[in-house]
N, C-alpha and C positions, 0 to 999 in steps of 0.2 A: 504493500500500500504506500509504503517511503518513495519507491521511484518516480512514479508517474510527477510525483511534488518535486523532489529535486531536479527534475530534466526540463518541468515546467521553469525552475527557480533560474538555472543554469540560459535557458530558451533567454530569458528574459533580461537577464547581466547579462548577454553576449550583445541583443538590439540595444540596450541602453551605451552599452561602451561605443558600437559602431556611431550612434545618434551624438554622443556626447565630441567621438573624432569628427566628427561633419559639423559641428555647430562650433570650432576652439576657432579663433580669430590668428592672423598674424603672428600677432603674439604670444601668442599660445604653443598648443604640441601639435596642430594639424589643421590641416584646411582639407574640404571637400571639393571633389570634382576635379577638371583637369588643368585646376590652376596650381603654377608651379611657381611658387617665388624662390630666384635661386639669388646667389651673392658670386658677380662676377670674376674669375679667378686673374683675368686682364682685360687693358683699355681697350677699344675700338673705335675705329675711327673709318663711316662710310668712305670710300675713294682709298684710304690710305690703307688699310687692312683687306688684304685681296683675296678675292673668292677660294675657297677653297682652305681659309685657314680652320681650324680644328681649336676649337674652343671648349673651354672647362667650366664648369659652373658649379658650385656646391646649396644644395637643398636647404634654405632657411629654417623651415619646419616642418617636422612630420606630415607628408600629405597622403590621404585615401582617397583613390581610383579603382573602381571596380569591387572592392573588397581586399583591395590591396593595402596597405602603407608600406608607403614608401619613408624613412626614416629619416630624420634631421642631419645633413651633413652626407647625405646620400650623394654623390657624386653623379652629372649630368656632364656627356660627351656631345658633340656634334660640329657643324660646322657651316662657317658663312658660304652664305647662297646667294647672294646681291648684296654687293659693296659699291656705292659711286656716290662720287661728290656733290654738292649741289655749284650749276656755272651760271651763268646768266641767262641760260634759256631754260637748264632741264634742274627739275627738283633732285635733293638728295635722295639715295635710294638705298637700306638696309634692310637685309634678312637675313635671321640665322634660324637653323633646325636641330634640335635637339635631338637624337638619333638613339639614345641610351642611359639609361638609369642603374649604378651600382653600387652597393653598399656591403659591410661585410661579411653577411650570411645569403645575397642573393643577387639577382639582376633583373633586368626585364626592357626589351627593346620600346621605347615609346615615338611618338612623332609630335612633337608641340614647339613652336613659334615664340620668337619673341614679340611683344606685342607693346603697345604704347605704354603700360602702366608701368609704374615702379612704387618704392615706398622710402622716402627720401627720407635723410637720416637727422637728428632734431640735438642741440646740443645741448650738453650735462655738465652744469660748473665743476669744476674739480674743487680741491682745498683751497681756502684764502691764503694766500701767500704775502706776507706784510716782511718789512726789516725796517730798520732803522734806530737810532739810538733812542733813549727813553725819552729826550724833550719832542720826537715826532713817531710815536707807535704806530703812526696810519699811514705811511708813505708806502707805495706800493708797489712791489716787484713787479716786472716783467715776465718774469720764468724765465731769460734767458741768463746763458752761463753758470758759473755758481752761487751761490747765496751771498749777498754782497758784504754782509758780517760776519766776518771769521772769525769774533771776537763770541759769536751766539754761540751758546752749549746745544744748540739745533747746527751748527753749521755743517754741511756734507758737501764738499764737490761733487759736481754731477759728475755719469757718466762720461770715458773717457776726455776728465780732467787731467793736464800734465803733471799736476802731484802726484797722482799715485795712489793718493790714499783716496778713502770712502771705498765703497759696494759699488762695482763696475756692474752687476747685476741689476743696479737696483733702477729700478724706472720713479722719476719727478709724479707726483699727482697731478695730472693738468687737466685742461679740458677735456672732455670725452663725449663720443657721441651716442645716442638710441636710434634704433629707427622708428621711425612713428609706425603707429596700428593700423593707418590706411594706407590705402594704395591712393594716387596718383596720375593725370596723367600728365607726358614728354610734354613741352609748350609747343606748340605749332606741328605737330607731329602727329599723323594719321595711321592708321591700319588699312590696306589693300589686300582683296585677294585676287589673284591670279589665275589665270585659266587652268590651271592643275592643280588647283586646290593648294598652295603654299601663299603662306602668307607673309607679308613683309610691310616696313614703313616708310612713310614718304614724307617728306618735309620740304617746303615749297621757300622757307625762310634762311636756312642755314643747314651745313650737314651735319649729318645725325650721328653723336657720340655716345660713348657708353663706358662708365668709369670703373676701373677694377674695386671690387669690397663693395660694390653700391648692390641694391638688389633688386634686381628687375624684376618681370614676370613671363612666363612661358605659359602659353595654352594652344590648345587645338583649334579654337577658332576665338569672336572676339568677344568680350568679356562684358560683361551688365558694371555700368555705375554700381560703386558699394553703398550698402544701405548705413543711409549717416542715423 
């Protein structure tokens, strides 16, 4: 009489997990469906970056396709398929395809597009960094070089400082950045699709870049406004 109850219990944690991977945000552990936000592993530059280069991207967050999850830091291969500048007559023109997904218990061939969105990254103060003698405790560092008081029981040369001394390991607190929860989209930059079903972008303004560590998005086709 126990089973039928536990396989019911078991039926019902397994849809709640699957529901709960399809509803985590950005920021979260997963996003649903075949959107892919990945974090580029190099720069690109329409015109300057020429077809057929082979590009890396690594998975921001665990995402579910099909029944799949794909994992955070899951590794995405593929490569540019239209690269061209923008001149005076003809607009810029970019497309890459994404060709495979691997992580380190699996793999799985997929086919998804970069596409106008991304999720730009939002900055995070570091520590207050002050020096100066006691009749001015407010005067404000830079952050650059080493601490300008060498006389402070805080004082540390930064990394490679020509003293010597201090933690060559040690990294300054500075600025840092987040990425924000929404996506985005490129300014002046469209999505086109092509008679064989590849999709790619166009920008009528300027040519179309795309910066290493920022984190775009990939999908199969093109993507609904996110619900604010």
């Amino acid at each position: 009489m126990l089973r039928p109850r536990i396989a019911t219990q078991s039926l019902v944690i397994g849809i709640f997990c699957c529901v709960m991977l399809g509803q985590q945000n950005p920021s979260g552990s997963a996003v649903r469906s075949t959107e892919f936000p990945v974090i580029m592993q190099q720069n690109i530059v329409a015109g300057k970056t020429p077809v057929g280069t082979k590009v890396r991207a690594k998975l921001d967050v665990a995402t579910l396709v099909d029944g799949t999850v794909f994992p955070r830091n899951a590794v995405l291969t593929g490569e540019v398929i239209e690269s061209t500048a923008k001149t005076a007559t003809d607009p810029s023109r970019l497309a890459i395809r994404m060709d495979l997904a691997e992580w380190k218990n699996g793999s799985t061939a997929i086919k998804v597009y970069l596409t106008p969105w991304y999720y730009p990254a939002m900055s995070q103060e570091g520590q207050n960094l002050q020096y100066g003698p006691p009749q001015s405790p407010t005067r404000t560092w830079n952050g650059q070089g080493a601490y300008p008081n060498p006389n402070s029981p805080s004082y540390k040369p930064f990394p490679g400082d020509d003293s010597g001394s201090g933690d060559k390991n040690s990294v300054p607190d500075a600025t840092a950045s987040k990425t924000s929860d929404h996506r985005v989209l490129m300014k002046d930059t469209e999505l086109v699709r092509a008679d064989d079903g590849t999709l790619g972008l166009v920008s009528k303004h300027t040519s179309i870049k795309l910066d290493k560590l920022t984190t775009y998005v990939f999908a199969g086709s093109d993507l609904p406004a996110p619900k604010k």
